[in-house]
N, C-alpha and C positions, 0 to 999 in steps of 0.2 A: 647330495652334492651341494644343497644349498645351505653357504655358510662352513663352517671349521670339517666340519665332518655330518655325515649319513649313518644313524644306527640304521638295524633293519626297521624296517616300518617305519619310525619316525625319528624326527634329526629336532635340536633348539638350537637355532641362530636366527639373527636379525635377516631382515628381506636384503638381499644383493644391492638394493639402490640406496638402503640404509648405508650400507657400508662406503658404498661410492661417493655417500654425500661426507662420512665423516671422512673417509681419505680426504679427499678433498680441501674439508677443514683444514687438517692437519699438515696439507702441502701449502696452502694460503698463509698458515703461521711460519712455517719453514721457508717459504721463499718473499715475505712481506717483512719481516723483521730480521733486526741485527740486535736487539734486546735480548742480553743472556738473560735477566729474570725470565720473561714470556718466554723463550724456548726451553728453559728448563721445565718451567710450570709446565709449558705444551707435552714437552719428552718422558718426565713424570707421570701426567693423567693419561698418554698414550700406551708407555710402558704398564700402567695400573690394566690397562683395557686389556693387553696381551693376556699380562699372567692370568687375568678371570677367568678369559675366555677359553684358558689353554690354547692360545697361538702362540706364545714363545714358552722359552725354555723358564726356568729358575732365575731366579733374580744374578745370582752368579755369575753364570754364562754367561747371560746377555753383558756382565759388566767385564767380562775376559774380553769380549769383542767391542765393545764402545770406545774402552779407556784406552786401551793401545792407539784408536783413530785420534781419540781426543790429546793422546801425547804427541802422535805424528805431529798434526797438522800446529800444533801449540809450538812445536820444536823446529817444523819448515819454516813457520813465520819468523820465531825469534833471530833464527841466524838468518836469514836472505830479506826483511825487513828493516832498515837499519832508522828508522822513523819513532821518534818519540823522547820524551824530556827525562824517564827514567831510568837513566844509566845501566844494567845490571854489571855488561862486561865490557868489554872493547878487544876483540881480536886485530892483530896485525891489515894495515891495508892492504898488504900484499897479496894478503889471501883472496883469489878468485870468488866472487859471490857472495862469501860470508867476513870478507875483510871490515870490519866497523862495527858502530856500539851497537851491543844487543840488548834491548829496551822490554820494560817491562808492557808496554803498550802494544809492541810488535807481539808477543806471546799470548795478550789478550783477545788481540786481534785474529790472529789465527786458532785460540778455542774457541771464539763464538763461530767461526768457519769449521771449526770440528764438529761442536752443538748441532748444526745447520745438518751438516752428514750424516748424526748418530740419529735425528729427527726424520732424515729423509729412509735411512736406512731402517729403522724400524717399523715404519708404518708401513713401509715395501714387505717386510718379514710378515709383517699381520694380515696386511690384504692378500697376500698369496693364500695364508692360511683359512681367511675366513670368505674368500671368493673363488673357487674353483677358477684357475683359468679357460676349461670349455666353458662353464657358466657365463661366464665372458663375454666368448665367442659367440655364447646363442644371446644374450640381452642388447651385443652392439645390431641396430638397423643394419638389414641385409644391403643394404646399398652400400655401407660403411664396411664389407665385409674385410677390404685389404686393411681396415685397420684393427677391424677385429680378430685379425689373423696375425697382425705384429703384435698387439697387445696380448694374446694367445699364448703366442710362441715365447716371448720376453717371458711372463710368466711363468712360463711351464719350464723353460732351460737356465733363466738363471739360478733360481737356487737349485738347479739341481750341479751348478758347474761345480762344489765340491767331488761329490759322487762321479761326475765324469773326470773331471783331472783325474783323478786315482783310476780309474780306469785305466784312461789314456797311458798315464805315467806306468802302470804296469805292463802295459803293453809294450810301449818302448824298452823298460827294463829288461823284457827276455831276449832284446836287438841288441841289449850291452850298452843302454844309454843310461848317465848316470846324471843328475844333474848336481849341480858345482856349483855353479854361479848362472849371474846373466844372461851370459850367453846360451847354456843348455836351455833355455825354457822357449825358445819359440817351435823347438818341435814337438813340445807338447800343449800349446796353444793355438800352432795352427792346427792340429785336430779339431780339438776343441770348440772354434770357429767353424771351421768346414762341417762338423756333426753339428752345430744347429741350423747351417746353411740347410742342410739338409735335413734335418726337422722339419723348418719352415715349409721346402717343395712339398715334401710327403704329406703335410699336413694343406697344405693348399689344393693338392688335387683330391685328397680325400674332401676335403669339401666340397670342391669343385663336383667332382661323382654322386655325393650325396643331396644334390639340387641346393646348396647353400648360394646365398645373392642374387636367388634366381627371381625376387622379388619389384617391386616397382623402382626405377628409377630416376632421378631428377630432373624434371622438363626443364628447356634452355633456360628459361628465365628464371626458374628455382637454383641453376648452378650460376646464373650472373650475381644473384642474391647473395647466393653463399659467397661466390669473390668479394662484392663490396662490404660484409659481414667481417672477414679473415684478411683484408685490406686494411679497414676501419678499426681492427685489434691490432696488429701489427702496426698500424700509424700511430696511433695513440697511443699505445705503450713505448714508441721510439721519441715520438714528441717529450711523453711525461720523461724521459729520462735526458733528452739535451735542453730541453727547457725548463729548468728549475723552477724559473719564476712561473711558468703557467701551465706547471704540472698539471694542476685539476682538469683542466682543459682536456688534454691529453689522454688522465683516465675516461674522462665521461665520452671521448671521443670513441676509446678503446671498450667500454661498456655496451657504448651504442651496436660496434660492431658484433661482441658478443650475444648481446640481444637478439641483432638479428640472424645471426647464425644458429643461433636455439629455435627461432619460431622456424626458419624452415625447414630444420633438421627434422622439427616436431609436424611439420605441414608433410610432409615426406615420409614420415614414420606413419602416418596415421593411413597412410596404404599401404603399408606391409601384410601380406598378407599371410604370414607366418603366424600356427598354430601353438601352444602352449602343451605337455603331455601333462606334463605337473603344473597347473599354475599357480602361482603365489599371491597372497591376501593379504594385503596388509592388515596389521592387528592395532590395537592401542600401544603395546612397547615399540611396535617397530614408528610411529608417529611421533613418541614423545623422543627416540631417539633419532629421531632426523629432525625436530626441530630444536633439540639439543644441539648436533653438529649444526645447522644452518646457521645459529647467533653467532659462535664468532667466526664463521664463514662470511657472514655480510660486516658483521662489527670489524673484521680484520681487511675488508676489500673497500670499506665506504672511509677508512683511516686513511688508504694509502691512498683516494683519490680526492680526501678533504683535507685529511690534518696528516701529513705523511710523517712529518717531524715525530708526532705522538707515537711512531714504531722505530725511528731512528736510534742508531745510538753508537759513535765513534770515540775511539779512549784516546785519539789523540787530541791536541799535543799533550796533555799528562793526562793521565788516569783519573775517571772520578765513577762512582757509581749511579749506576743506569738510571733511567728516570720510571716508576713505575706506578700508573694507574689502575686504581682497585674493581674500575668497572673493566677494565680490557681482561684483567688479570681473573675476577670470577667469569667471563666469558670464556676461557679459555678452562676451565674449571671443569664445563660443561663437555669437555671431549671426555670425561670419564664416565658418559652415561652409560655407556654400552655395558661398563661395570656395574653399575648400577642397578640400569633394569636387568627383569630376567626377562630372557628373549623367549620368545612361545615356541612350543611346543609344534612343529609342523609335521602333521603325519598324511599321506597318501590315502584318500578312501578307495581302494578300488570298488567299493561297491555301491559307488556310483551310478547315475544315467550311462550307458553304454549302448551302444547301437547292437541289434542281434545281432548272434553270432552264426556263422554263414560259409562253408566249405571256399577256401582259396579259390576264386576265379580270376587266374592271371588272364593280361589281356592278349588279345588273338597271336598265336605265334607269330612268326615275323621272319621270313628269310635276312643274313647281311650278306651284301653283296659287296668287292672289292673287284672298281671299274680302273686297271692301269696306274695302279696308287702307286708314285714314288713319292719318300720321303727322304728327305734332308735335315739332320742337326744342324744346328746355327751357327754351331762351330767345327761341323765336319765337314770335309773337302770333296767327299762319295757319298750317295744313298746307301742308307741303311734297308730301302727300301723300293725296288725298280721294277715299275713293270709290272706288279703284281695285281693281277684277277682271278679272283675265285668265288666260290658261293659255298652258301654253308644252310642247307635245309631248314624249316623250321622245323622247331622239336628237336632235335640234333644234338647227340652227345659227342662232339668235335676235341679231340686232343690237338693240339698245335707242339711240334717238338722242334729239334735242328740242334745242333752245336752252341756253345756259349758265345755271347756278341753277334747274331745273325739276325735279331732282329722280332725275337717273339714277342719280348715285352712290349715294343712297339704297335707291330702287326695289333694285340692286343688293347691297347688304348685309342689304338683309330675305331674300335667299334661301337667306344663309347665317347669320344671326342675330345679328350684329353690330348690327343695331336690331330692336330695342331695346336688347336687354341691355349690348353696350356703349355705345350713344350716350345712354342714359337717356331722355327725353321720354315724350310720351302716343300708346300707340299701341292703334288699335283695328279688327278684321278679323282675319283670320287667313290666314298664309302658308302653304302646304302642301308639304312637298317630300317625294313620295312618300307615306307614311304618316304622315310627323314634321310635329308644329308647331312651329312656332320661339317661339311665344311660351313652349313648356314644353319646349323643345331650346334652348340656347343655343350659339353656336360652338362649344365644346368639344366639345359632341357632334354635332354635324352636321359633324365636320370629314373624318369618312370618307364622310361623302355629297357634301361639297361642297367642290370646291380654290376657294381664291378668289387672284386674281393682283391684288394695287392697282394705281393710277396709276404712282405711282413705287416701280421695281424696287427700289430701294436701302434704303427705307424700309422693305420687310418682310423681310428679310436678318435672319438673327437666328443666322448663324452666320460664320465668316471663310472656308471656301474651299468649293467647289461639292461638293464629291461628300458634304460633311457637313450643307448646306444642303438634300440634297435626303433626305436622311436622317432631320432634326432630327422631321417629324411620325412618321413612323415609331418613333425612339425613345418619343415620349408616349404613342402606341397601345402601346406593350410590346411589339414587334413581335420573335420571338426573332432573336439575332443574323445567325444563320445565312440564314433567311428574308430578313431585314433586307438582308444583304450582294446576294443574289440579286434581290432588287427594286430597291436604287440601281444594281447593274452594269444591270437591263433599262431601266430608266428614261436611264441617260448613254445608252446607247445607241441608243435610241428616239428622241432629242432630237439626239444627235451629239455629244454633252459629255462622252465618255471620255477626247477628246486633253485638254480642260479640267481634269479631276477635281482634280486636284492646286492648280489656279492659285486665288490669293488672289482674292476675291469683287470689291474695288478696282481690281483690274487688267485688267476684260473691258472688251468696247465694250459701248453699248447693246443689241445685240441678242443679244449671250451674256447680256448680263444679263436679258434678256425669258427666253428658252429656259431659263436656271436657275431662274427665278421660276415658269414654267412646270409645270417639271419640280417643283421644294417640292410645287407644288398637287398632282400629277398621284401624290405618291409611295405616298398610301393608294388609289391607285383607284377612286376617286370616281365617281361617277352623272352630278355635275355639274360644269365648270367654269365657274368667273367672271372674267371680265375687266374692267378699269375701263382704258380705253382705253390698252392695251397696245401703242397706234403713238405715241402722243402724240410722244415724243422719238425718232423715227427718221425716218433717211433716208427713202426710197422705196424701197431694195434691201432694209433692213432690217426695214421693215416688211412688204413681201411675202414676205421669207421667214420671219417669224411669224405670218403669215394663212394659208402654205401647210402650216407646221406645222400649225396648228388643223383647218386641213380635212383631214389626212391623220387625225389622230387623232381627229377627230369620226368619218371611215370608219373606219378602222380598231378601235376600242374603242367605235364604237356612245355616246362618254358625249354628252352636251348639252350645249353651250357658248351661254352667254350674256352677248354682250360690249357693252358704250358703248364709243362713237365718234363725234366730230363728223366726219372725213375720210371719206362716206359713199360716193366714189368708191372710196376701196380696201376696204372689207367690201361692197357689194354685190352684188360676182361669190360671195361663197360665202354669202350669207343667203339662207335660208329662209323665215326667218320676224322680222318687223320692228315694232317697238313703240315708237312715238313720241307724246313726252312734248310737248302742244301748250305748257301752262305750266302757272304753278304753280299745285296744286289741280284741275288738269282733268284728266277722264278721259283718260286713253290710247288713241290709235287703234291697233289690233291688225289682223293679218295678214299675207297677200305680200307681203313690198317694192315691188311695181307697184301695186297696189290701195293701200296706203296712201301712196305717191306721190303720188298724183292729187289729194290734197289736202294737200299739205305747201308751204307758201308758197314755200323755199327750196331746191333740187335743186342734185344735182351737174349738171355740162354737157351728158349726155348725154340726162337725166332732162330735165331743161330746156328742152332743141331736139326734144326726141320732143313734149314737149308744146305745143309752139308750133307742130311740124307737125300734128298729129293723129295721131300714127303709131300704129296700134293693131294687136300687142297693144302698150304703152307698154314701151318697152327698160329697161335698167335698168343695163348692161355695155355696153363698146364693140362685145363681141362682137354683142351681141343688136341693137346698132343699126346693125350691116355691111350686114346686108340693104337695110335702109331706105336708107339712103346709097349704096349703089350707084344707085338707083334716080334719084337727084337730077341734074338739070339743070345738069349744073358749067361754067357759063356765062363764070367768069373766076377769076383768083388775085390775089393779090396781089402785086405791083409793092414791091421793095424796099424801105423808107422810110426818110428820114433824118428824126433827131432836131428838133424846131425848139423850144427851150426859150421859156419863158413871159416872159423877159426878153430886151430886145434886148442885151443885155453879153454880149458872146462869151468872154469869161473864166471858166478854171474857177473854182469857187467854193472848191471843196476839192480838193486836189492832193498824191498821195504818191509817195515819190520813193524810188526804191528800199532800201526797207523790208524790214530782218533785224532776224528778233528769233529767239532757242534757248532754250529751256528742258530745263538740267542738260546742256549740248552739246550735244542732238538740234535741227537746224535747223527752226525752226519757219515760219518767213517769210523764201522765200529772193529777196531782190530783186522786191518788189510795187511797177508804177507803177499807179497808180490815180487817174483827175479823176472830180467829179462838178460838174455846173456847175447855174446858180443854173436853178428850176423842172424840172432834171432828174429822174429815177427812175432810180435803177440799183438792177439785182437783182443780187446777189452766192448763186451758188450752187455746189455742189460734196459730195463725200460728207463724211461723220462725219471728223471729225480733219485736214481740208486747211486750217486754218488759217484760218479766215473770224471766228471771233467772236476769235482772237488779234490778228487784224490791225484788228478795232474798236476792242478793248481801247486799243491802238497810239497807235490816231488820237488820242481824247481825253485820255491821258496815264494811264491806271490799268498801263501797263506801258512802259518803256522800251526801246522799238529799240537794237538795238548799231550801226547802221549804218540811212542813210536819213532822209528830212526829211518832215515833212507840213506845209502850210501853209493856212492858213483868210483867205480874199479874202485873199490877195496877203502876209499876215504869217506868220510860222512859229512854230508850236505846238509843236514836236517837242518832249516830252518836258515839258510846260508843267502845271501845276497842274490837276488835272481840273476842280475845283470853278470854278477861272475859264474854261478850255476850255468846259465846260459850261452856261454862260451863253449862248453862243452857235450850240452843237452841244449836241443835245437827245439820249441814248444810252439807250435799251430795254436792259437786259441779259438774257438769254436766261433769268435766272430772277428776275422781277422781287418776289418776293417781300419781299426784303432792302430796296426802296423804301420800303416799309406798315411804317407805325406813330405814322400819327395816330390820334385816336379815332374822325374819321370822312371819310370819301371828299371832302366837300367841302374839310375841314381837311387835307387830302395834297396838295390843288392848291396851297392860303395858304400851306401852310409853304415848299413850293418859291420862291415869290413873298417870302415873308420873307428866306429864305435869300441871296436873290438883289437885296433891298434893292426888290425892285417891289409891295411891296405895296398901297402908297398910289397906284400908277400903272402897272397889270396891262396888256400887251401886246393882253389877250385877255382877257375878262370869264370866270371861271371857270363860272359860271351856263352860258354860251353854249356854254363846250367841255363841261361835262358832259353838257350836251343831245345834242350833238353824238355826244357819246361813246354816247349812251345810258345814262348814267348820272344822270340827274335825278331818276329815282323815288328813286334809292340813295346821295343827297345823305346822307344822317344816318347812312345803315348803317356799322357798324366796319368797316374792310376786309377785315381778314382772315377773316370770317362767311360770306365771299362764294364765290362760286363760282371756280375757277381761272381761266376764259372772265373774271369779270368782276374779279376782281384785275388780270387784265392790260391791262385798258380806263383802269383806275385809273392804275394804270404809264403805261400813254400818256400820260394824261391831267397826271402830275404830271410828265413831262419834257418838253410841249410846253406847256404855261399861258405859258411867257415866250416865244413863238415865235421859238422858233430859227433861227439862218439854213441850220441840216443840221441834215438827221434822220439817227442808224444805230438802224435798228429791229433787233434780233439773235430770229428767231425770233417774230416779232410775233402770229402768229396760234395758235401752238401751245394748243390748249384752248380755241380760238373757235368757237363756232359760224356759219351760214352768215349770219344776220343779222347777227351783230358782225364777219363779216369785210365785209360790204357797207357797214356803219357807217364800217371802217377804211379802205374803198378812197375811200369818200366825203372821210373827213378828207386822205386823200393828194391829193384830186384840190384842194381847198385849201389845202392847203400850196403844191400846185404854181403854183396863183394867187398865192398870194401870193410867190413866186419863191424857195421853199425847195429846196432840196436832196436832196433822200434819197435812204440809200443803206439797202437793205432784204439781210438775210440770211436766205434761208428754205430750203426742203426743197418747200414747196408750190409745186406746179407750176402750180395753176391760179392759184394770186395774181399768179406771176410772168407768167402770161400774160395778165393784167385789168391789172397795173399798172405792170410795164416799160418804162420808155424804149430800155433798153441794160440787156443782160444781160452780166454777168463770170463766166467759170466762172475758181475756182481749183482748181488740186488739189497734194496734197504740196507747199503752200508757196508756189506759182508758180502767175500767171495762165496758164492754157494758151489761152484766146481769150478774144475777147468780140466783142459783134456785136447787131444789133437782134434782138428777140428773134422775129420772124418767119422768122427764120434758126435761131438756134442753139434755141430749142423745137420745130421741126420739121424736124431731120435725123435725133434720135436717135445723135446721136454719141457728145456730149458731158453733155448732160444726159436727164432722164429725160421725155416728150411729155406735155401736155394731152391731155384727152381726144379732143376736139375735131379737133387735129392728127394723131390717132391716127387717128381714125374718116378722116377727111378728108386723106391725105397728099399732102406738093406741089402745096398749093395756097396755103400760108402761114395756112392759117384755123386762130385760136386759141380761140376763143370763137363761144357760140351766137350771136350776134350779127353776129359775121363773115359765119356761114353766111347769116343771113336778109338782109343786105345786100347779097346777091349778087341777089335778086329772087325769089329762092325760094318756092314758096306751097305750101300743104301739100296743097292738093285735085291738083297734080301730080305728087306722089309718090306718092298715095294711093291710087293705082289699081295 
């Protein structure tokens, strides 16, 4: 990660402060000079550096995007300029703005302000490329961390804003948003905006948790310093610019101040007490190329505060050519060394000094105690949190569940001090974790008591490849190298992520990405860890094998694990102890998962049919419910069933026709036939990466098929305009965030209805689907406020308001709880009445067994069967079993329901 790119074992680029020094340079020329020769020379020897080093593109490219800035701003100036001796044109004065002569001098003027842009612009392109933005983040002093967290986040979001606009903007397209002009584009910029607002948070309290800042900070008289330092620049560069005549004054004034803001940023840095995993050496190339960049770093900074004139240069009142000195001009010459030298070789010895190596001894378990904790959003009106006192054992494998928006994620971050301190609000009680309070412990320092793992893996990433991600807390503790090296090898090891170490953080599946994220938490060995529903985005394969990691390592190291999860079928078998959240502001029920059962409205299937027989003690696993079910009176099975859709039209509704689509070569959809007919359900399932949300994408047009047709009732869509496809076909995207960005939930249904020209004559009274949806209370709330469970109700909500004649829900339930999945199956079971279509893409097995007409497994690209799902849910071949099916095999029973319709009564099993 150090410099353009990491092969495995070793990377060649310059040292990261090499680079900082020539940016540097290179912004001192761009903002020191109005000299087109020097900024060309500058833009030339910098453009040379890119293409060496492979950080830009082809000389081509880069001039498709320069010359177009350089004719903008060349063409603003001409016409709204009207300054200068050589005539080109004269428009009328009447005309607003651009009435009067347009001058060759106006046009000059405004390319060397284009120069200035294409100068600033490219060296932004190259530092991105040749300094990691984490790298960044770990070389700015932890004290400076809020800046090394903007610097961060800037880096890392802007250039990726092509890649998000298209997101975005296809998001909106399946709303029926088309953009035109002007005015279309702020709904897809305030996305845009709001996702790196929230970059930024997720990346702040991942640091925040992983002990970042938690380092020494500025005694009074070291932050009086830095003021009269950052006073002393600001004055003197205000000076040198109204005072002409006593410029120099000015800079040297302004130098001083700089000065002194270095020695004690430096006086301050040199108590960091922050470790290195990898450290950096400077070599002979990396020397010659900083004191390369240095010369006209000082030769272009001691110009503007001696001979300023020597970088001046204005074309009015007529045009003459610029004035160019041979010494500034081979100083500037010198920004092409990076080309020049060849940058060393930096390779990783692991086989180094290393401390032995030594079986994990986390430190002593730890009870957390919650003493009367309400808490308060900052901009909420009620506690999300009242009242609440509970305790949680040490050693304790503790589930936390409840309904979506009730407050787990929260409950969750008080145990490791992320609320208050970074969420701000009012909070009052006391969390206890072992000894520590959190109201006077903040993250940084509870971060060796407590690993904590988010929602989404990718979000607390703060470094680019695994063996340095699991590192990065380690380094903020000062942890010596040596030691340091001996705890990431036990940690890969522990986890299975040594074949990994090496691979870029972007390139795992989801569940290397859980086991990395894991492992960050795990790497100070911690008392505690936290989980925020760490299955959400997995398979079934891969979430059980990050449940089975947890429970090896809860035996194994003795720490306390306490995770949220709405999927309460798969944490079950390994919970202890279970704490659920009835809603908002109510106490928590505490204890065994069977005892707090007994009163939970909504149970997984097994939890469910235990309690409709009487079965005591109440099961809670399929295992625990074997017994019971042997016992039962298995009087009949089920008899095959065929499909009988809700409309008498035997035509499919929707029809794909052997469907290829590759992405970069690799076949991604290899010949898919796929109908779904009017009032049908088909569940489309299969593991992580076979191609299911590719071939959604397909259908509505947000990608084009190389080969193959889809046609919707009887016409063909292949490849057709999403935005009008989507009128008609209603599409979920698996991460429906990118939908949100009205102000408020009821205004996300209208806009769709605008968009789509229904608003004066809505299919479906928005009122009646938000009820529907359960979302009525939350008519006025801003979406994104919302819980992830009910953003994605919202999503439903704003792709079906003009009812569709197909639905493809991609992942619909991911972050539902058990009540908003029962909401969903209701609205499916109306769609089907009203003779829609759906085709659903999920991982949940029990949704698929509640609302299946016809199940398709795909795998690697190709349907390998399909079939009612009384068949393909209960052979275990091809997909993964209900509980139900489990408990109950070959009998085709998928649901508690099944079971009790057999005549089943519980005083006969009960004996």
């Amino acid at each position: 990660m150090y410099g353009c790119s990491v092969a495995r074992g070793a990377s060649r680029s310059f040292h990261p402060h090499v680079w900082l020094a020539w940016g540097g340079a290179g912004l001192a020329v761009a903002l020191l000079t109005r000299n087109p020769l020097y900024l060309s020379l500058a833009w030339l020897a910098v453009v040379w550096v890119g293409l060496a080093r492979g950080f830009l593109p082809d000389l081509p490219s880069l001039l498709r995007f320069v010359l177009p800035l350089l004719g903008l701003t060349t063409f603003w100036n001409l016409l709204t300029v009207h300054v200068g001796e050589t005539v080109l044109l004269t428009l009328p004065s009447r005309l607003p703005l651009v009435g009067g002569p347009l001058t060759l001098e106006a046009g000059a003027w405004g390319a060397v302000n284009g120069g200035i842009l294409a100068l600033l612009l490219t060296l932004f392109l190259i530092l991105n490329r040749a300094i990691s933005p984490h790298e960044l983040t770990r070389m700015v002093p932890a004290f400076l961390r809020e800046t090394a967290l903007v610097a961060s986040v800037a880096l890392t979001f802007v250039p990726q804003t092509a890649r998000a606009l298209r997101e975005i903007r296809e998001a909106q397209a399946v709303r029926g948003h088309r953009v035109r002009g002007v005015r279309d584009l702020p709904p897809l910029l305030l996305p845009l905006l709001i996702s790196g607002l929230e970059q930024a948070v997720q990346l702040a309290e991942a640091l925040e948790a992983r002990g970042y800042g938690g380092g020494s900070r500025p005694s009074t008289k070291e932050r009086a310093l830095l003021a009269v330092g950052l006073a002393g620049m600001l004055g003197g560069w205000l000076a040198a610019f109204l005072w002409s005549a006593g410029a120099w004054v000015g800079h040297c004034v302004a130098a001083t101040g700089a000065a002194v803001v270095a020695w004690t940023l430096w006086r301050v840095g040199r108590r960091d007490r922050r470790t290195r995993y990898r450290p950096l050496r400077w070599t002979a190339a990396d020397r010659g190329a900083a004191i390369a960049a240095a010369i006209p770093l000082v030769a272009f900074l001691a110009l503007a505060m001696l001979r300023p004139s020597a970088l001046a240069y204005v074309p009015y009142p007529r045009i003459a050519p610029p004035p160019f000195d041979p010494l500034v001009g081979t100083s500037l010459v010198l920004l092409a060394a990076p080309a020049l030298l060849t940058p060393p070789a930096r390779r990783f010895d692991r086989s180094g000094p290393a401390a032995p190596r030594r079986p994990a001894a986390p430190r002593q378990p730890v009870p957390i105690r919650f003493d009367r904790v309400t808490f308060t959003y900052p901009t909420a009106s009620a506690p999300v949190l009242r009242d609440v006192s509970l305790e949680i054992p040490p050693g304790t494998f503790a589930l936390v569940s409840g309904a979506s928006g009730v407050g787990k994620s929260t409950l969750l971050r008080c145990i490791n001090g992320l609320v208050p301190h970074a969420s701000g609000g009012r909070f009052g009680g006391r969390v206890w974790v072992g000894g520590m309070d959190t109201r006077t412990a903040g993250p940084g320092d509870l971060a060796r008591w407590v690993g904590f793992v988010f929602q989404d893996p990718e979000a607390q990433f703060v470094t680019d490849r695994v063996e340095e991600e699991v590192a990065f807390a380690l380094e903020n503790a000062g942890v010596e190298p040596g030691r340091m090296r001996a705890r990431v090898e036990e940690v890969l090891d522990r986890l299975g992520l040594s074949p990994l170490r090496d691979r870029p953080l972007h390139t795992l599946s989801g569940g290397e990405m859980q086991r990395v994220a894991i492992g960050a938490a795990l790497a100070l060995e911690p008392a505690v860890l936290v989980l925020d529903e760490p299955t959400s985005q997995l398979d079934p394969a891969g979430a059980q094998e990050v449940l089975d990691l947890l429970a090896r390592l809860r035996k194994d190291l003795g720490i306390t694990v306490v995770l949220a999860e709405h999927r309460l079928e798969r944490v079950l078998p390994y919970a202890e102890l279970m704490v659920y959240l009835p809603g908002v502001g109510q106490p928590p029920l505490v204890g065994p998962p069977r005892e707090v059962l007994r009163d939970v409205p909504l149970v997984p299937p097994v939890v469910a049919l235990g309690r409709a027989l009487g079965w005591e003690p109440l099961p809670v696993t399929v295992e625990e419910a074997r017994p019971f079910a042997a016992r039962l009176p298995l009087t009949s099975s089920f008899e095959p069933e065929t499909f009988q859709p809700a409309t008498a039209n035997p035509d499919p509704l929707l029809v794909v026709e052997g469907l290829r689509f590759s992405y970069d070569g690799a076949e991604v959809l290899r010949g898919v036939d796929l109908q779904v007919r009017a009032g049908e359900r088909v569940v489309l399932m299969g593991p992580n990466g076979a191609g299911k949300t590719t071939l959604l994408r397909c259908i509505v047009g947000l990608l084009k098929p190389q080969r193959g047709k889809v046609w919707l009732g009887g016409k063909e869509i292949t490849g057709a305009d999403p935005a009008t496809v989507c009128r008609q076909v209603g599409y979920l995207p698996q991460d429906p965030n990118a939908l949100l960005f009205a102000e408020s939930v009821r205004e996300e249904l209208r806009l769709t209805l605008v968009n789509h020209g229904l608003a004066d004559r809505p299919p479906i009274s928005p009122e009646v689907l938000l009820e529907r949806l359960g979302l009525a209370r939350l008519a006025d709330a801003y979406p994104r406020d919302l819980s992830v469970g009910e953003r994605a109700r919202v999503a439903i909500g704003a792709v079906t308001v003009t009812r569709p004649r197909v639905l493809l829900l991609d992942e619909p339930t991911r972050g539902l709880d058990y009540r908003a999945k029962e909401n969903l199956l209701q609205l499916l079971d109306r769609w089907r009445e009203d003779g829609a279509g759906v085709l659903i893409v999920t991982h949940d097995v029990e949704l698929a067994a509640r609302a299946a007409d016809r199940v398709v497994v795909l795998r690697k690209g190709e349907v390998v069967d399909e079939g009612p799902p009384r068949r393909l849910l209960t052979d275990g071949r091809g997909t993964p079993m209900p509980q139900i099916a489990c408990l109950f095999p070959s009998t085709g029973w998928l649901t508690p329901k099944d079971v009790l319709r057999q005549g089943v009564r519980g005083g006969e099993q009960g004996r």
